[in-house]
Phi, psi and omega in degrees: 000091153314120179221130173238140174278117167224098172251138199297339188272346176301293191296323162328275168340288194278072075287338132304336171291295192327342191282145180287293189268047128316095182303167139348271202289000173255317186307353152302296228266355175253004158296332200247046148257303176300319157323318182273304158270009161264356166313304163309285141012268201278000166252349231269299208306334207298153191274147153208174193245155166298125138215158191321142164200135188261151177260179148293349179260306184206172170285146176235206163246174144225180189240153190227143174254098210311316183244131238252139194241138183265103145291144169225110147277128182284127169283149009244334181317314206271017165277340175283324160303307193289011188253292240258016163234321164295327167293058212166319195213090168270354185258036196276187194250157175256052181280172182227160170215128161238144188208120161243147170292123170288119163286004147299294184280356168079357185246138167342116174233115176349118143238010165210132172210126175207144181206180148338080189320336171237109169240025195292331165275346175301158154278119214241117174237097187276132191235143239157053191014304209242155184240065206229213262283310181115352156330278158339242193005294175327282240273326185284307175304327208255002168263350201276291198294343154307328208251029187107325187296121171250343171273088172218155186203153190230158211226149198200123166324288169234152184237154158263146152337286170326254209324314172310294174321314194287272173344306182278350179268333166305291176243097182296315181251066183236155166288098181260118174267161168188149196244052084231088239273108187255183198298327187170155105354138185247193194276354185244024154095026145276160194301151180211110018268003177056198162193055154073200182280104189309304192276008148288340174257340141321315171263350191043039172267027174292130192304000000 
């Protein structure tokens, strides 16, 4: 289930990422500006309950939100996604995931997790810039939900087509948010028009 966010101050932002000269450090700081304004959005569903509040005038009511919410940022990109939902949501929980590609079988393989001994009730939110063939994504879904997760959706900068299909034919009903559906796969799997290698421009290891 495809949801692309589209908002102006978004599309702003990621158009200033995609110029190549874009530094490091501002291309940190306008993922967790984007990050940040895809929260409502990608949170808008969460269950809550009516409880009691008090005002300086009187007792009300208020809304309280019913379920304990997880990040799983993919290393290493989706650590740049991840400040910008934490601001937003400081008391969510934290997992981590790492995937590397098996060079025999070419698919994404666990080599690091660690999360929340119980999470079947949590909103489980996987976070992850780039969405493009969906390998990572399968394999980050199908370690979560090994390990218990029944709430999960996965949040993302830009998506490909490809990557979006492979996700939605493993799990038809998982959510996928994005604040942008951009065009296609190039032949060495990058996003086109994309912004290049996410965790390299984040980090500034770029060759």
């Amino acid at each position: 289930m495809l949801h692309v966010i589209h908002h102006p101050l978004i599309a702003e932002e990621l158009t200033i990422l995609r110029d190549p000269a874009c530094s490091s450090a501002e291309f940190r700081q306008r993922i967790r500006r984007i990050a940040s304004l895809m929260v409502p959005a990608v949170t808008a569903h969460l269950p809550t309950a009516v409880v009691a509040c008090n005002t300086p005038l009187e007792l009300s009511s208020g809304t309280k939100v019913t379920r304990r919410i997880t990040l799983v940022p993919i290393l290493r990109a989706g650590l740049g996604f991840l400040d910008g939902f934490l601001d937003l949501i400081p008391q969510a929980s934290v997992a981590h995931i790492g995937l590397a590609r098996n060079q025999q079988t070419l698919e994404a393989e666990p080599y690091y997790m660690k999360h929340p001994a119980v999470m079947q009730d949590d909103e489980v939110i996987i976070l992850d810039p780039m969405l493009a063939t969906g390998g990572s994504a399968v394999e980050a879904v199908r370690s979560l939900t090994n390990a218990g997760a029944r709430h999960i959706r996965f949040a993302c900068l830009v998506a490909a087509p490809e990557g979006v299909a492979l996700l939605g034919q493993a799990y038809p009903n998982l959510p996928i948010h994005t604040a942008c559906l951009d065009r296609c796969l190039d032949d060495h799997g990058y996003i086109l028009p994309g912004l290049g290698d996410a965790g390299d421009r984040l980090f500034g290891t770029c060759a």
